[in-house]
C-alpha positions in Angstrom: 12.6 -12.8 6.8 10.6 -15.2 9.1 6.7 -14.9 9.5 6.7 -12.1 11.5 9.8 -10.3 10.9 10.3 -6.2 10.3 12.5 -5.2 7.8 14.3 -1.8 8.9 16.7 0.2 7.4 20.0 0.0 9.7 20.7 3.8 9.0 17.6 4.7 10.0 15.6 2.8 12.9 12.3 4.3 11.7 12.4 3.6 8.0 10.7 0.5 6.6 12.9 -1.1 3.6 10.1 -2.0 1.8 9.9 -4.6 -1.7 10.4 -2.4 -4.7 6.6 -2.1 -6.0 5.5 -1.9 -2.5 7.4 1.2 -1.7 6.5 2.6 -5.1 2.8 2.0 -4.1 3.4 4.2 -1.1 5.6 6.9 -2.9 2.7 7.5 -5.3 -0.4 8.5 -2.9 0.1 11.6 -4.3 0.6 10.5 -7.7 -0.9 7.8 -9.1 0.6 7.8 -12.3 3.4 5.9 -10.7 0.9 3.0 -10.2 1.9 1.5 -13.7 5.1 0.6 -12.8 3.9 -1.3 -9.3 0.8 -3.0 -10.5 0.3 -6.1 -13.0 -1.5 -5.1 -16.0 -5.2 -6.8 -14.2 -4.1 -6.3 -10.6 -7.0 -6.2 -8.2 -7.7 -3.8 -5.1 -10.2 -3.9 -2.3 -10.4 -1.0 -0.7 -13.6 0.3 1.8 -15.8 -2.0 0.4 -15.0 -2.2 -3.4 -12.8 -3.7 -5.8 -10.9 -2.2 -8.2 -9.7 -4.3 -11.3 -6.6 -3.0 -13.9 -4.6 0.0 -13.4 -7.2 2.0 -15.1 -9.2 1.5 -12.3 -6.6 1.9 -9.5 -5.1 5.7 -10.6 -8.8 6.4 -10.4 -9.9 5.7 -7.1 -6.2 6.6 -5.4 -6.3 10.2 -7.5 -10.3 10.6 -6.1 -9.2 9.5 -2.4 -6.1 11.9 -2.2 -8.2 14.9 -3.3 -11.0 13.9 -1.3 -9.1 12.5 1.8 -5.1 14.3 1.6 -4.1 11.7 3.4 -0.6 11.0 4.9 0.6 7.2 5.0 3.3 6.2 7.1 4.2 2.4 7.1 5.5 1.2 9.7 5.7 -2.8 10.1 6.1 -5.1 7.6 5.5 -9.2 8.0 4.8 -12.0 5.8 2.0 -13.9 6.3 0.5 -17.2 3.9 2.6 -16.1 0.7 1.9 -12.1 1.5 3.3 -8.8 2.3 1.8 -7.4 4.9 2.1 -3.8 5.9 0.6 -1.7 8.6 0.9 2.1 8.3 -0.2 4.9 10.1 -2.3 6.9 8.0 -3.4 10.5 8.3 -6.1 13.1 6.6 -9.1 14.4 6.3 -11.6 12.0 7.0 -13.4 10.7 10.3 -11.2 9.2 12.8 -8.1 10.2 11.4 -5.2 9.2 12.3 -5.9 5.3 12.2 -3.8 2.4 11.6 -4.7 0.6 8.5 -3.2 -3.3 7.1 -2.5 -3.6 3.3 -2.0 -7.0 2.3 0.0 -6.9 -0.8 0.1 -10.2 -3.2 3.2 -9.8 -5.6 3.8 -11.4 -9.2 7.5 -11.4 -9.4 8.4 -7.8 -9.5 4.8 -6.2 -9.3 1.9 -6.0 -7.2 -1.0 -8.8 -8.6 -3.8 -7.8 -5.7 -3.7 -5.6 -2.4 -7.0 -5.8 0.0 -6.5 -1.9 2.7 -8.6 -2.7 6.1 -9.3 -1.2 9.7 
């Protein structure tokens, strides 16, 4: 995949084939205890102005921002950029503004995710 390639799914125009721990990421919104089998052991998130350190830490701000928030992610693009996933996904809920676009810029470690920084 070149540096601004998207990955689709040839059965399906509008689905994202996403690396493993990256779609796992995004299948557990709604359940964070999936999170441990996505993230290294001190993986690091930046998120609205915070960072996050160890899964520990993760599960707890995801599980606080689905009950607060209910949000809906949709990825829709996904490109490399300087050794990084980058994803852009639609993303849904109760919060001001919503719906926006947000970029998660994932940083894997083999077969897990070592840090992700969500913007605007």
């Amino acid at each position: 995949m070149g540096p601004s390639a998207t990955t689709r799914n040839p059965n399906n125009m509008n689905a994202l084939i996403l690396p493993e721990p990256i779609a796992t990421y995004f299948t557990g919104e709604h359940n964070p205890d999936v999170l441990d089998h996505c993230f290294t052991a001190q993986a690091i998130v930046k998120d609205d102005g915070h960072t996050y350190t160890g899964i520990p830490a993760i599960k707890a701000m995801l599980a606080e921002a689905s009950a607060k928030y209910n949000a809906t992610t949709v990825p829709f693009a996904l490109d490399q950029q300087d050794g990084h996933q980058v994803v852009r996904a639609n993303v849904s809920g109760n919060f001001p503004g919503s719906p926006v676009v947000l970029t998660y810029r994932f940083r894997l470690e083999g077969s897990l995710i070592a840090s992700l920084e969500i913007k605007v």
